[in-house]
LODO-402390 format. One record per residue (C-alpha): z, x, y; residue in one letter. Coordinates in steps of 0.05 Angstrom, whole numbers, plus 5000, padded with zeros to 4 digits. Layout:
! LODO-402390
{zz:Z, xx:X, yy:Y, resn:a}
...
This chain:
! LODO-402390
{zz:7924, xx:2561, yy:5434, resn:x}
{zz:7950, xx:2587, yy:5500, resn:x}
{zz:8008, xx:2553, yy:5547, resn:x}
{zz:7955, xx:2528, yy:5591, resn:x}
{zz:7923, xx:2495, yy:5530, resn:x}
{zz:7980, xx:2462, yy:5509, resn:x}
{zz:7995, xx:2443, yy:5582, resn:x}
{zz:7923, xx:2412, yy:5595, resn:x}
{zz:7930, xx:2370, yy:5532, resn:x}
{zz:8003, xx:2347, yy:5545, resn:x}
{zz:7986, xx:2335, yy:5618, resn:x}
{zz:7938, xx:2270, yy:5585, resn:x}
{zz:7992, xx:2243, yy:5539, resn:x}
{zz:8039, xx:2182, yy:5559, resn:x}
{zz:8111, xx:2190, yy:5565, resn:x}
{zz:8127, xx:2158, yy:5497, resn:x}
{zz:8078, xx:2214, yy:5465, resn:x}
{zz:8116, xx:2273, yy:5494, resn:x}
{zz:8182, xx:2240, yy:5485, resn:x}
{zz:8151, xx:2232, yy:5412, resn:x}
{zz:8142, xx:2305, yy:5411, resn:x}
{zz:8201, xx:2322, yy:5444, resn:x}
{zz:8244, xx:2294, yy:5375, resn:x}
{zz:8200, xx:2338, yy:5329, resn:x}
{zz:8204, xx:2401, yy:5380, resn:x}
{zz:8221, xx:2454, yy:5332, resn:x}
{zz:8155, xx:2440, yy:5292, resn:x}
{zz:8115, xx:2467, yy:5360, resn:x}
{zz:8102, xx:2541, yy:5364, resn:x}
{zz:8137, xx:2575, yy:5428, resn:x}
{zz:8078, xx:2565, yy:5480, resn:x}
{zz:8075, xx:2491, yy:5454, resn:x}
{zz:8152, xx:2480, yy:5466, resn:x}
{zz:8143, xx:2513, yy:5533, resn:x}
{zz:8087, xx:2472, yy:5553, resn:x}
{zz:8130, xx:2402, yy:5531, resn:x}
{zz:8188, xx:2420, yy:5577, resn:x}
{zz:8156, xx:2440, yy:5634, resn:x}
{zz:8107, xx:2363, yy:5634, resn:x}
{zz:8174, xx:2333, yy:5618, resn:x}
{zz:8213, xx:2365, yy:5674, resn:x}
{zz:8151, xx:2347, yy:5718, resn:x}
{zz:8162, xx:2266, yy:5695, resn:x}
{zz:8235, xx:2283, yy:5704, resn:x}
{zz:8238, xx:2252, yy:5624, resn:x}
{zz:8289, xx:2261, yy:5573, resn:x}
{zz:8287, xx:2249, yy:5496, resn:x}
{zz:8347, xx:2202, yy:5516, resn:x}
{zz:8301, xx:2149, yy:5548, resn:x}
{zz:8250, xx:2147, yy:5485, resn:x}
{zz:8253, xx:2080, yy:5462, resn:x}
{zz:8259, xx:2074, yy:5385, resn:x}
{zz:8214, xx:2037, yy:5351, resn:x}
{zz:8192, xx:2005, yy:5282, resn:x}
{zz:8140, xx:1978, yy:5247, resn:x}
{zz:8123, xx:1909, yy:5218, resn:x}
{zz:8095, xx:1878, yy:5164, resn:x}
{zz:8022, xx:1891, yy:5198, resn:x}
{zz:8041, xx:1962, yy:5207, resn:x}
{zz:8035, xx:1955, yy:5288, resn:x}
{zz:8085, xx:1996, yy:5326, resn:x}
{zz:8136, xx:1949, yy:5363, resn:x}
{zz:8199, xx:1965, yy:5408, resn:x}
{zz:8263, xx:1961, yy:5378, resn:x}
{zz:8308, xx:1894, yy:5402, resn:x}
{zz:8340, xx:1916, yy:5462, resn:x}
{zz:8409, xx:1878, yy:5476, resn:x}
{zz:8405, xx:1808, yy:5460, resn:x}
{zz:8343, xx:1783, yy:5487, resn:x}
{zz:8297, xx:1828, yy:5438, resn:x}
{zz:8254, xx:1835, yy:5507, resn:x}
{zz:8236, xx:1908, yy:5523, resn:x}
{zz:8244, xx:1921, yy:5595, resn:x}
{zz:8173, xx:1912, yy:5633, resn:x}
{zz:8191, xx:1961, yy:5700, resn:x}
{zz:8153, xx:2032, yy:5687, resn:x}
{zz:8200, xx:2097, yy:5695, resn:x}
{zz:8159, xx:2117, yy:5745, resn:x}
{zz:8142, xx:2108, yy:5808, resn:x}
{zz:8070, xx:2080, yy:5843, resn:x}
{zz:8062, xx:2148, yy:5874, resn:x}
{zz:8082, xx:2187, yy:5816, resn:x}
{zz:8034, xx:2136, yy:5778, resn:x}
{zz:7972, xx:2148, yy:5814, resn:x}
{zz:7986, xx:2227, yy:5818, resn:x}
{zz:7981, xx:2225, yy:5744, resn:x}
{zz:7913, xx:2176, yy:5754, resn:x}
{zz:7894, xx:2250, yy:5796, resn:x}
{zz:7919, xx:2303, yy:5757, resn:x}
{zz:7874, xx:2264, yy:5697, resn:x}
{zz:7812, xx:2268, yy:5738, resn:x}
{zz:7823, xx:2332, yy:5761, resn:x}
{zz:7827, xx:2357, yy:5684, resn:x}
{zz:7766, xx:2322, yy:5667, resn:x}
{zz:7724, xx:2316, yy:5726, resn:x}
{zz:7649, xx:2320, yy:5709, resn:x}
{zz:7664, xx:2279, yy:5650, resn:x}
{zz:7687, xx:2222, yy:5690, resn:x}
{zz:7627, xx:2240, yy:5743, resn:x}
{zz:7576, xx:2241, yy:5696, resn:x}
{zz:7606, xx:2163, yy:5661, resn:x}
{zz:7605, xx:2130, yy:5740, resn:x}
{zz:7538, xx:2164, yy:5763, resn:x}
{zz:7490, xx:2113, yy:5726, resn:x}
{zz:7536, xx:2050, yy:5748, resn:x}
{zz:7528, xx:2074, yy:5828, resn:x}
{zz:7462, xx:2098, yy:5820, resn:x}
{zz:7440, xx:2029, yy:5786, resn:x}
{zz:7473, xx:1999, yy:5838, resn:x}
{zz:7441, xx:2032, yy:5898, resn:x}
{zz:7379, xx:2016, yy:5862, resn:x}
{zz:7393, xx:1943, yy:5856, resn:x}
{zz:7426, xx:1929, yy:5925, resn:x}
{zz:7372, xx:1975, yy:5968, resn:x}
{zz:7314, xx:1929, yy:5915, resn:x}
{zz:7346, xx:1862, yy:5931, resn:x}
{zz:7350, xx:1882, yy:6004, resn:x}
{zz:7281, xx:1894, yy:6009, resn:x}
{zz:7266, xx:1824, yy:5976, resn:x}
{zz:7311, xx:1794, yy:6019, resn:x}
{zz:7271, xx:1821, yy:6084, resn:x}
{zz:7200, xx:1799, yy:6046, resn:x}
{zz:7232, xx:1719, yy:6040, resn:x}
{zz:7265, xx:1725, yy:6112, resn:x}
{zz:7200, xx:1739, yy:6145, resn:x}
{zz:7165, xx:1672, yy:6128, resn:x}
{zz:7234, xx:1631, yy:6162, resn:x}
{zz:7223, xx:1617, yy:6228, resn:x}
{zz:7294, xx:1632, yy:6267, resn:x}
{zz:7330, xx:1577, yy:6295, resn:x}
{zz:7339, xx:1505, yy:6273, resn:x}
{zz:7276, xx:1504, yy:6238, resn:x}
{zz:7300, xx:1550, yy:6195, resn:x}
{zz:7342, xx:1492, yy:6158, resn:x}
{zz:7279, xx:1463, yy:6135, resn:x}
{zz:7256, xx:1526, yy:6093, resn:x}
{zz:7305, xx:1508, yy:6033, resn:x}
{zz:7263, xx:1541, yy:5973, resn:x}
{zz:7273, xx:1616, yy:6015, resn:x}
{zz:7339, xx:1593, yy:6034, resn:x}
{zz:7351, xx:1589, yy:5950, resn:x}
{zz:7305, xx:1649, yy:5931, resn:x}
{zz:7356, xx:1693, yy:5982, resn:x}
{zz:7409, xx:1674, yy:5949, resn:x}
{zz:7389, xx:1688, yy:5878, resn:x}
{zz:7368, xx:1749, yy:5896, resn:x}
{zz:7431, xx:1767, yy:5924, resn:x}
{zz:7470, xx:1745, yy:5861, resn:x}
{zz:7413, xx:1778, yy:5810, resn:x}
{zz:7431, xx:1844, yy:5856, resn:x}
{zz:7507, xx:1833, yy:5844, resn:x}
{zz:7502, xx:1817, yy:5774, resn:x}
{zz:7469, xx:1877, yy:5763, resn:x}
{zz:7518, xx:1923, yy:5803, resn:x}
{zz:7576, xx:1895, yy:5765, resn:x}
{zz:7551, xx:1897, yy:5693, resn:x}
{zz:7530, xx:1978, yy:5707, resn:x}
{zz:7605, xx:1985, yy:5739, resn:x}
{zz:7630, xx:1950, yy:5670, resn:x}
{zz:7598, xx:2000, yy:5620, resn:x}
{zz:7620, xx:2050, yy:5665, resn:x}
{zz:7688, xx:2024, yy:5660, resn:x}
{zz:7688, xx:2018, yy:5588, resn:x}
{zz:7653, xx:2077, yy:5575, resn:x}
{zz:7710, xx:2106, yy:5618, resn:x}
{zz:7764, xx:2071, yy:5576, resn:x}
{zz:7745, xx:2102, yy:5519, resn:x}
{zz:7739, xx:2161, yy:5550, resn:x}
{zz:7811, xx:2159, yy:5566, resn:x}
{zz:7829, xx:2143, yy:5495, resn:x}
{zz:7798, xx:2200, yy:5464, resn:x}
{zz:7832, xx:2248, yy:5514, resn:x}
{zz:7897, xx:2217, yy:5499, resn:x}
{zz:7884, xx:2228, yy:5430, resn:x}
{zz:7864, xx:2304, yy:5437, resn:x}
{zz:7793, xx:2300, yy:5412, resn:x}
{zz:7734, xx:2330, yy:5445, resn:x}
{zz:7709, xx:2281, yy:5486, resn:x}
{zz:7626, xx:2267, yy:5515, resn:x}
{zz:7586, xx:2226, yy:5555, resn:x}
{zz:7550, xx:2195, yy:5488, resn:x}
{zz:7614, xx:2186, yy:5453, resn:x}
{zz:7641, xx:2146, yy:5516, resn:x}
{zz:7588, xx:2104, yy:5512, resn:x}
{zz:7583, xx:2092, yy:5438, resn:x}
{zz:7648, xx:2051, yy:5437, resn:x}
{zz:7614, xx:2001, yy:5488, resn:x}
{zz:7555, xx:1991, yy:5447, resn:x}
{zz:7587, xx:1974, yy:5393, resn:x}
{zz:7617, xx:1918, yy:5425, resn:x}
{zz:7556, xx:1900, yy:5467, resn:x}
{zz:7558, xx:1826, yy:5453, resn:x}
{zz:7636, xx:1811, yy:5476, resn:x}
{zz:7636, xx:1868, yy:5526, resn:x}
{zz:7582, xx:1819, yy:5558, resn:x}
{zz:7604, xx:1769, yy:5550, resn:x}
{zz:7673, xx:1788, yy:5584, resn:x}
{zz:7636, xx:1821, yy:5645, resn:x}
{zz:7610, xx:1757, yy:5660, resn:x}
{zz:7671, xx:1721, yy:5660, resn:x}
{zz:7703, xx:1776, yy:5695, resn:x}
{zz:7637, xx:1764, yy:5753, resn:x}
{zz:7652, xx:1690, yy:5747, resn:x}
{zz:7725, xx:1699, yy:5766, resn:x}
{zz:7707, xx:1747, yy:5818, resn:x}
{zz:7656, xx:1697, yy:5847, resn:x}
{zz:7719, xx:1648, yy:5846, resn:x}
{zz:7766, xx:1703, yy:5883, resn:x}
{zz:7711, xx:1711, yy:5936, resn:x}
{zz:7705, xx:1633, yy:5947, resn:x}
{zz:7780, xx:1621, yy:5958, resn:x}
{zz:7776, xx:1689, yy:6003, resn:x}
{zz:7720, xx:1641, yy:6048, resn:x}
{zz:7763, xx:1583, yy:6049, resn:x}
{zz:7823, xx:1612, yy:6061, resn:x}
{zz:7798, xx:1654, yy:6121, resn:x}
{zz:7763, xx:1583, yy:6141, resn:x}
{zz:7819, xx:1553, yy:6140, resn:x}
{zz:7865, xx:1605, yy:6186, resn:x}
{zz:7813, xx:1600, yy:6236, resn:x}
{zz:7805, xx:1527, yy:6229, resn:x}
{zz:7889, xx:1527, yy:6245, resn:x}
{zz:7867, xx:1580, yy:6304, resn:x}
{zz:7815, xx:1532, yy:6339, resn:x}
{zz:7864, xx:1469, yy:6326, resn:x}
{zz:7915, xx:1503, yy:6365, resn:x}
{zz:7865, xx:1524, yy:6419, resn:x}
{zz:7887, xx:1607, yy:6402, resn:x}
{zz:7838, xx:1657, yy:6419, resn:x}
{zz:7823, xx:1712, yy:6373, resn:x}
{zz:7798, xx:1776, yy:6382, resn:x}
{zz:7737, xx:1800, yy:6346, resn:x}
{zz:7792, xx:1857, yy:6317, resn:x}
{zz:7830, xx:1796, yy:6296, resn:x}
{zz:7780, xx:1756, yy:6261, resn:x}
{zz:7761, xx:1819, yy:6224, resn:x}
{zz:7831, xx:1834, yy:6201, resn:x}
{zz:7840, xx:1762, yy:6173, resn:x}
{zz:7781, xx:1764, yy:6141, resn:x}
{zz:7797, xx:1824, yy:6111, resn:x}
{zz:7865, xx:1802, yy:6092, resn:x}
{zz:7837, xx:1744, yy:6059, resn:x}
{zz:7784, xx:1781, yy:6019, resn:x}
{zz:7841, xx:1839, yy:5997, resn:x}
{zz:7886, xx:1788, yy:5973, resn:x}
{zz:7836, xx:1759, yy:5936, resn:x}
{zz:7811, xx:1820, yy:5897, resn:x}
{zz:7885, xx:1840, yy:5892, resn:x}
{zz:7890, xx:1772, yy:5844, resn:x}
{zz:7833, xx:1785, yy:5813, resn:x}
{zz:7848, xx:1851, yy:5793, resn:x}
{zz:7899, xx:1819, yy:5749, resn:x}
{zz:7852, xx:1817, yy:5696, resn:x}
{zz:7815, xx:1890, yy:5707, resn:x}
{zz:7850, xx:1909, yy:5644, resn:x}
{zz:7816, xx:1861, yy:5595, resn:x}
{zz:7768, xx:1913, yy:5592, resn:x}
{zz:7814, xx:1967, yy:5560, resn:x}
{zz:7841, xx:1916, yy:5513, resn:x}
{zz:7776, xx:1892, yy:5497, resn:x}
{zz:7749, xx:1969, yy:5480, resn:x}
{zz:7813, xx:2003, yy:5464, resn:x}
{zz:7841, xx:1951, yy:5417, resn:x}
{zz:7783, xx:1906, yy:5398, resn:x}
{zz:7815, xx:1844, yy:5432, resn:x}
{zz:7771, xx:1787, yy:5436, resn:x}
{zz:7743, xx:1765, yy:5498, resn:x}
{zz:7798, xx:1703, yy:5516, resn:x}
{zz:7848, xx:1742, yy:5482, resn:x}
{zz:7837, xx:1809, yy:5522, resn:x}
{zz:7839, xx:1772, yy:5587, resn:x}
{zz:7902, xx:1738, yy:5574, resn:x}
{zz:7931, xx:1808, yy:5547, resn:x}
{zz:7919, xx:1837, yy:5615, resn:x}
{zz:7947, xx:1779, yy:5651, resn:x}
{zz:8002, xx:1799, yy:5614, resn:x}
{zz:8002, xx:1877, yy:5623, resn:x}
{zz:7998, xx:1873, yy:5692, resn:x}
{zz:8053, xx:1829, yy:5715, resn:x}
{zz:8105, xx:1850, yy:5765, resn:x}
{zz:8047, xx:1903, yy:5781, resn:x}
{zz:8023, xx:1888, yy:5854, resn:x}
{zz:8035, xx:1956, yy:5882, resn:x}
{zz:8001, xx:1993, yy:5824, resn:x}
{zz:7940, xx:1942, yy:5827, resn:x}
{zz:7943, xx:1960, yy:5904, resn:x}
{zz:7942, xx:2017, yy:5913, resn:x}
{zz:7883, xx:2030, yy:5858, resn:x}
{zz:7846, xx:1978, yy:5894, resn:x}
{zz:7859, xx:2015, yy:5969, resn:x}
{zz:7838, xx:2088, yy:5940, resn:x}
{zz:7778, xx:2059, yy:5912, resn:x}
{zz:7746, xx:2017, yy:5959, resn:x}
{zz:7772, xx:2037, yy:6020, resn:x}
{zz:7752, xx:2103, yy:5995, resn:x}
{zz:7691, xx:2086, yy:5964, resn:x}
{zz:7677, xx:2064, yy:6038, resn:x}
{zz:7691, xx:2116, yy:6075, resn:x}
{zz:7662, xx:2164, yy:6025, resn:x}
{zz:7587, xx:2123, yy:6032, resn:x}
{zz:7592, xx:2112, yy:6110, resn:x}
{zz:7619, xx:2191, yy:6121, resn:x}
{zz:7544, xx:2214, yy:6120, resn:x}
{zz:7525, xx:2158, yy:6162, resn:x}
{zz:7580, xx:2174, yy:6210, resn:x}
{zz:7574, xx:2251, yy:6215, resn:x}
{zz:7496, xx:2231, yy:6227, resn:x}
{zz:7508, xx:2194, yy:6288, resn:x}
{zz:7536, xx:2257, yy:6319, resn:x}
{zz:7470, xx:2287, yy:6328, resn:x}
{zz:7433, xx:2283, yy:6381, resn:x}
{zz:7389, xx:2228, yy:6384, resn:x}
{zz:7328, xx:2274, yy:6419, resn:x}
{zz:7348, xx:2333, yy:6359, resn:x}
{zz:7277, xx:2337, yy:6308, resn:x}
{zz:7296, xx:2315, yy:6235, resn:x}
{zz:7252, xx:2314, yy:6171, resn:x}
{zz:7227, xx:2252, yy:6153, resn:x}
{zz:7266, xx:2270, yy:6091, resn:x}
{zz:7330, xx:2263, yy:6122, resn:x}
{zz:7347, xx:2188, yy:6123, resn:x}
{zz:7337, xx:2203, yy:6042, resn:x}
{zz:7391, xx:2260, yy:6051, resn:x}
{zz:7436, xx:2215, yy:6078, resn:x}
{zz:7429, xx:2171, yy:6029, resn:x}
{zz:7435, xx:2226, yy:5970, resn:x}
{zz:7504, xx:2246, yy:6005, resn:x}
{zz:7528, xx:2177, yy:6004, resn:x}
{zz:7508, xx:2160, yy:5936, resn:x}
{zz:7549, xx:2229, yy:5915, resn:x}
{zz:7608, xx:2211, yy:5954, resn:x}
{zz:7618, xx:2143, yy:5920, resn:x}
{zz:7609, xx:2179, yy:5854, resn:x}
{zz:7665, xx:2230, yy:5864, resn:x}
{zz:7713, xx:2175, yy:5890, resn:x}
{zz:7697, xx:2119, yy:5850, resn:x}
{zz:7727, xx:2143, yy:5783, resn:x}
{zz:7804, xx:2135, yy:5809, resn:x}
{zz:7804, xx:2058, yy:5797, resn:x}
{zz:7775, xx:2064, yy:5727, resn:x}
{zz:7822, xx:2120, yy:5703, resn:x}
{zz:7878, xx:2077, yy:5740, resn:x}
{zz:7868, xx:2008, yy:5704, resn:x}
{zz:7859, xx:2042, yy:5633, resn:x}
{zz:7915, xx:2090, yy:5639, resn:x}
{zz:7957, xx:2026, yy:5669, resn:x}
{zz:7934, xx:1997, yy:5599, resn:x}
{zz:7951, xx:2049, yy:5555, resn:x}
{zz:8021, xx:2054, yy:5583, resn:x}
{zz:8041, xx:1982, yy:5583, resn:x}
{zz:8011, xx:1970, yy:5522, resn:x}
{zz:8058, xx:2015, yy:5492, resn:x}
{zz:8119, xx:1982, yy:5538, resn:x}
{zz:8102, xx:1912, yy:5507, resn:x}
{zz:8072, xx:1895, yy:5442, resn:x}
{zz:8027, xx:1846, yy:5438, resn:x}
{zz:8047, xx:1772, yy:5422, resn:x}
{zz:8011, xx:1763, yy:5359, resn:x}
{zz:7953, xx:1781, yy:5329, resn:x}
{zz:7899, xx:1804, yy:5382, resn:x}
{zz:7841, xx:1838, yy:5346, resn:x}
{zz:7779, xx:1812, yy:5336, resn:x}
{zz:7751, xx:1793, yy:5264, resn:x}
């Protein structure tokens, strides 16, 4: 193997790994020692912070007692922004891997959402506008199904995209030669709890997003009691507040799906274990959240946006509004990847920080 071998595969490896390495050093050939000390000058690490560890009875690594607590210190040696460059370099080493795992998930879900809209114009048409439209309760019901059966959808495609993703990850930490079909083969062999954890993960989102509508309610129930005016740039920021600090609670439990994959937790277990994982973790969770959907957003609408430019007299194919949509679909599939790399490399590396409790693997 060449340097640039050695540096691709060490560029996928947590800090514990190369610090790992680092101890056994002169079993490397020259281009493999070479490739180790320039990653750990780039993570600014030293075989000095490598925490020792030991094994118990179960044969599960554990950190070694540090000081008299026997608690190992949660806070990551690196930084948010160092953290999500490393989220980058990842992709960047393994983009049409990652491409080819998220296409089917936004695909599916353009599918679904552009189906249910569609639906949801057929139901509208037969409700009169107005007042009357209170007495049309059945279509009132029927719209919102359909809007859920849409959502469901989207989310369980972004979920075996996310596992598939997670395992993904695993195998490139691991060095093997990783595929779309092997991705996917560690999802379908937990197909039963990997459902049944997507739809408690939809449930709690569906939770997040009510308490996102009642706290906005509730600010601009406080506005109108204190006669304030607000702006319609206002309104939009609280609601947007709301629903960001909503998702950013949520996403307290994005890494049950690595720990359900990854480490065969079961489905309670796993969410609890990333409850755990990802405390003390707001920025992280942050600022994965903010590069993928304010990303995601303004990868989708940039088409749209770049459309409106033209004149509105210029001839266009009838073809074109499909174009547009083509573009946006490929957008969202070259941005959407960061979060999912984000939450299971977040997993790997805190999972390796702090053992887990007791005995977390399913039967």
């Amino acid at each position: 193997m060449h340097i640039e071998d050695f540096a691709k595969e060490y560029l996928a490896k947590t800090d514990e790994e190369l610090l790992q390495l680092a101890t056994d050093s002169e079993q490397l050939t020259s281009p493999a020692q070479a490739a180790l000390t320039d990653e750990l000058a780039k993570r600014r690490l030293s075989i000095a912070e490598r925490p020792k560890v030991f094994c118990d009875e179960g044969k599960r690594p554990a950190l070694e007692r540090l000081g008299d607590s026997g608690v190992p210190p949660l806070r990551d040696s690196y930084r948010v922004s160092e953290f999500v460059a490393e989220v980058l370099r990842v992709y960047h080493n393994h983009f049409w891997l990652f491409v080819k795992l998220i296409a089917p998930a936004v695909i599916v879900g353009y599918i679904a959402v552009l189906t249910g809209r569609h639906e949801v114009r057929e139901i509208a048409r037969h409700i009169p506008r107005g007042v009357e439209a209170l007495e049309h309760k059945t279509e009132m019901i029927e719209i919102f199904f359909v809007n859920q059966a849409e959502y469901l959808v989207l989310w369980i495609a972004s979920c075996l995209s996310f596992g598939a993703i997670c395992s993904a990850m695993h195998q490139i930490k691991e060095g093997t030669i990783q595929s779309f079909q092997d991705s996917f083969t560690a999802v379908r062999q937990r197909m039963g709890p990997f459902l049944r954890l997507s739809l408690l993960l939809y449930f709690l989102l569906c939770l997040a997003a009510a308490a996102a509508s009642l706290l906005s309610t509730g600010v601009f129930w406080i506005a109108r009691q204190r006669q304030a005016h607000l702006s319609h740039f206002t309104i939009q920021l609280a609601v947007f507040t709301t629903i960001g600090l909503a998702l950013l609670v949520f996403s307290r439990f994005a890494l049950a799906m690595p720990a359900l994959i990854l480490d065969n937790c079961r489905v309670g277990q796993a969410v609890f274990r990333s409850d755990e994982l990802t405390e003390g973790k707001w920025l992280t969770l942050a600022a994965l959240l903010f590069k993928s959907l304010v990303g995601g957003y303004a990868a989708g609408m940039c088409p749209f946006w770049l459309a409106s430019w033209i004149s509105r007299d210029a001839p266009l194919p009838s073809w074109f509004p499909w174009l547009l949509d083509a573009a946006s679909v490929g957008a969202v599939i070259v941005v959407e990847p960061t979060m999912f790399i984000g939450f299971a490399l977040l997993y790997m590396r805190m999972s390796t920080r702090l053992p887990a409790s007791g005995e977390m693997r399913a039967p």
